[in-house]
Each structure stands twice: as structure tokens, then as C-alpha cells.
C-alpha positions in Angstrom: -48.1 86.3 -63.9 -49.3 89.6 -64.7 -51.7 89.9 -67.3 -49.8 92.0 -69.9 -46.9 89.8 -70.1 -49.2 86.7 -70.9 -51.3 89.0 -73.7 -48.1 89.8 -75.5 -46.3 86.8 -75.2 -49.2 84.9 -76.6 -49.5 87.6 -79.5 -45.8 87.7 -80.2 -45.5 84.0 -80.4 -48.3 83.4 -82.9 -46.4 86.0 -85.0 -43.1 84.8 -84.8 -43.5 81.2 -85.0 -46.6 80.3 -87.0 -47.9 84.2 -88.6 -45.2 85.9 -90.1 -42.7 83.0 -90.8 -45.4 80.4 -92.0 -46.5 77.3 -91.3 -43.8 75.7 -93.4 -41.4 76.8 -90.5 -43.2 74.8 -87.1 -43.2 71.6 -89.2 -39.4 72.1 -90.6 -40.0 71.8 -94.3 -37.3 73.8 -95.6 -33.6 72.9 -95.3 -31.3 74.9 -92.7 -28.1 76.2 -93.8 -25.2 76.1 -90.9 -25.4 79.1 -89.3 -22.4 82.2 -90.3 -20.9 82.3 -87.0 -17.6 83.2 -88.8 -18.8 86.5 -90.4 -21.1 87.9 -87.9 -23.6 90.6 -88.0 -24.1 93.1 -84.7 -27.3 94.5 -83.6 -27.4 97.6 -81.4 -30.1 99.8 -80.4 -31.8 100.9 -77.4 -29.2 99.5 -74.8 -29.7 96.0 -76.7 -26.9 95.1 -78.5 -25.7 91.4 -79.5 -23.9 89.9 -82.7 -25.6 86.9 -85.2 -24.8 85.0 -87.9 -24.5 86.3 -90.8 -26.8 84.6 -92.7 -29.5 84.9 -90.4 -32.1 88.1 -90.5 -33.4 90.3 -87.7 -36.7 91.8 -87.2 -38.3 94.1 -84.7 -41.1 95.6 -83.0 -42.2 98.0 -80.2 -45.5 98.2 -78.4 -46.7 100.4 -75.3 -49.2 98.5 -73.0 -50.4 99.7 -69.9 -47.2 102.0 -69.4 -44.9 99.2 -70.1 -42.9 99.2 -73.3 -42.3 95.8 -74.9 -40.0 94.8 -77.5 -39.8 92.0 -79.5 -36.3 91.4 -81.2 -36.9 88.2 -83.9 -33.9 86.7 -84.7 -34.2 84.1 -87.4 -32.8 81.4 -90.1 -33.0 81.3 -93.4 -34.9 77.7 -92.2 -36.3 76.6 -89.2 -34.3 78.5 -86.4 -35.6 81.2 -84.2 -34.3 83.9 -81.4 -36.6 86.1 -79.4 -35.3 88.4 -77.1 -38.5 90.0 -75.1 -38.0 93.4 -73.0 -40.6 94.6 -70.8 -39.8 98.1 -69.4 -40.3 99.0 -66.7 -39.5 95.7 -65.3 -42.1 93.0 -64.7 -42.1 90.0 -62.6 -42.2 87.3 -64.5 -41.8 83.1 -63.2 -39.8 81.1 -65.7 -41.9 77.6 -65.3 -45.2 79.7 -65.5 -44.3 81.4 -68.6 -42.6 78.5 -70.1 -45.6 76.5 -69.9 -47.4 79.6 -71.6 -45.5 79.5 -74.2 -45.3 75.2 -74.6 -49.5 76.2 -74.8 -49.2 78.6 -77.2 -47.4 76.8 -79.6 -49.2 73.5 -79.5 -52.5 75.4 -80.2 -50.8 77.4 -83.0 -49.8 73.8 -84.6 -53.6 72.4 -84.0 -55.2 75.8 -85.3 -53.1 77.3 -87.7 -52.6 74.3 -90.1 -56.3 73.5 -90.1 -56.5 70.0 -88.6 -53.9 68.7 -90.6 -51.3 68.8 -87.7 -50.4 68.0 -84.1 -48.5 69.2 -81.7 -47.2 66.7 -78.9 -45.8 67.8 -75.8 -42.8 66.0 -74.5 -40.4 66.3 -71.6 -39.4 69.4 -69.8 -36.0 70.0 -68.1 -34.3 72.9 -65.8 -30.5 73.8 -66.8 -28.5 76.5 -66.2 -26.2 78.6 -68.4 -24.7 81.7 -68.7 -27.0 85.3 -69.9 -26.6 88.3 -69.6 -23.5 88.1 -66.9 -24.7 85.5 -64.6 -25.7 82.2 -64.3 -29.4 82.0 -64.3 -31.8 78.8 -64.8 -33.1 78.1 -67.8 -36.5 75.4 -68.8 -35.8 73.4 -72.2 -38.7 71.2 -73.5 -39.7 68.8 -76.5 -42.6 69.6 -78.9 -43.0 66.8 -81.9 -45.2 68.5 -84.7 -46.9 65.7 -86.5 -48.2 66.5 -90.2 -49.4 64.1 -93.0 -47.8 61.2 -90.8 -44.4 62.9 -90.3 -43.1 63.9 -87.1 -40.7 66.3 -86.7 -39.9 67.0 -82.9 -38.0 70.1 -81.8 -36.4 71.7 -79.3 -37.7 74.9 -77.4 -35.7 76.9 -74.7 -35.7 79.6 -72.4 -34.7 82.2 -70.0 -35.5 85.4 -67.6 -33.4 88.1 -66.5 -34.7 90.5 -64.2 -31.8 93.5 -64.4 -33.6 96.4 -62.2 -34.9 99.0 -65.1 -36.2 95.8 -67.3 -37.4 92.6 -67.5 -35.2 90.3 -70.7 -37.0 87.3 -72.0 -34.9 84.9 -74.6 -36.9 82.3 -76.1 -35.4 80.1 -78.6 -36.9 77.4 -80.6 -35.5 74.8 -83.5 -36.3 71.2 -84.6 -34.0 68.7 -83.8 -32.2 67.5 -87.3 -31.1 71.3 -87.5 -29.9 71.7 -84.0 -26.3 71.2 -85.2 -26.1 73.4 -87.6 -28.3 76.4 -85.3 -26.6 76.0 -82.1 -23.4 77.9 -82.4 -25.9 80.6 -83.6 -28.0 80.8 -80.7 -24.8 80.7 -78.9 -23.2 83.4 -80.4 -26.7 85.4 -79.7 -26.9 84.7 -76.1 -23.1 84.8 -75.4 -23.0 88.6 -76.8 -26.2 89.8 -75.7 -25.9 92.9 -73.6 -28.9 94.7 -72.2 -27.8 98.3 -70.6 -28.3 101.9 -70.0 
């Protein structure tokens, strides 16, 4: 795995899920509303375009390193839910299980760092699946992470998939604790389900 795609992923990660969305939102403190998949929003830019709910917010950045351009597209919940759509352009080769398990690492160290000993993050079981992005049918990895804090566990739900399309590279990395699933689902669905990524 190139070297650039593990230093921004790892970066990105600690921003999205721990930095700039807080603590509160690993260990699933605050209630999730159902997602708005009846009044959506649509995001377009850049060749990216996809629609959200319409409660949900969207937040972006662009960095060039070492020639490549990456962009990070945050999709979140008012609670615990979170879309990331990653581009790398030019295209890089990335290999779903290696970067999954990057980013399964990167989270369980966020949990044991961020909330200063007071947490834990416990791996659980990992799965392959396959479902429809970006106009094909491409293989996906889901896996469990519990998040243990003050004696309550809160286990979640973390997914994800690659698209190499020629010109770019398309991560989507999703992430949500399992009492909300029910209410995020038809969110992420209606993310990945209208996701288009062209010229």
C-alpha cells in the first residue's frame, strides 16, 4: 500500500471520527434522528455528485500530496452516523483488506488515545460482501468495533469499499453504532446508491 494513501487515511480518520466530531460521537452518546431520506439534499462538485438526507451535513477538504490530489467528502448525522467518500487523483492502487485493517487500527487507537484511558476499543469480526457502487458490483469488508467507556459498551458497525475508475481511485468508508443502524441505513444507502464519480 503506497505510503501516501496510509498517511492520509490515517490523518483523515482521526479528524473525522474522533477530532472534529468529538469524542462524544465514537462512544454514541447523543441520540440519532432517522435519517431525511424523503427530502434529500444533492452534492455536486468536481465530477462528485450524490444526494443525502436532509438532515444530515456535509463537509469537505482538498489536499495535494506528492502530486496526488485527495479529497475527503464527510458526510455526517446530526448523531453518530458517518460517510466518507476518499478520491485519490491520479489513481492509486489501493487493496481493500489492507486498508480496511488500517483503518479498523486507526480507530481502535483513536478510542484508547483520544479519551485518555477512559475507553477501549475491541475488535470484533470481519466479513467480505458485495454490493452495488459506483455501477458495478464490487466487494466490500464490514467489521465490528465495541467502544467500551465507564463500563458501557456500545459496539458499531464499520464498512467499506474501493473503486478503481481509470483517472481516480474512490474510497467510501462508512461507520455507525449498532442501536442507530435502523434509523442511518437508508441514509448511507441513498449516499452510495446516487454516488457518481465522473469527468
Amino acid at each position: 500500500m503506497p505510503s501516501i494513501v496510509r498517511s492520509v487515511l490515517s490523518s483523515c480518520l482521526l479528524a473525522c471520527v474522533v477530532g472534529s466530531a468529538g469524542c462524544e460521537r465514537v462512544v454514541g452518546f447523543f441520540s440519532e434522528p432517522t435519517a431525511q431520506v424523503d427530502t434529500p439534499q444533492r452534492y455536486e462538485k468536481d465530477a462528485i455528485s450524490f444526494t443525502y438526507p436532509g438532515n444530515w451535513n456535509v463537509t469537505e477538504e482538498t489536499n495535494l500530496e506528492n502530486g496526488i490530489e485527495v479529497r475527503n467528502i464527510t458526510v455526517a448525522s446530526a448523531g453518530n452516523a458517518m460517510v466518507m467518500i476518499q478520491t485519490f487523483e491520479p489513481a492509486v492502487p489501493i487493496e481493500l483488506g489492507a486498508h480496511f485493517e488500517v483503518v479498523m487500527t486507526a480507530m481502535q487507537d483513536a478510542v484508547d488515545k483520544q479519551i485518555a484511558g477512559l475507553a477501549d476499543g475491541t475488535r470484533g469480526a470481519v466479513t467480505d460482501f458485495e454490493r452495488a457502487f459506483l455501477g458495478e458490483q464490487r466487494a466490500g469488508k464490514r467489521g465490528e468495533i465495541t467502544v467500551t467507556i465507564l463500563g458501557e459498551k456500545v459496539p458499531g458497525l464499520v464498512s467499506m469499499f474501493v473503486a478503481g475508475l481509470g483517472d481516480r481511485t474512490v474510497l467510501l468508508f462508512s461507520t455507525v453504532p449498532d442501536a442507530d443502524r435502523a434509523k442511518v441505513e437508508p441514509g448511507f444507502d441513498q449516499v452510495i446508491d446516487s454516488l457518481k464519480a465522473t469527468k
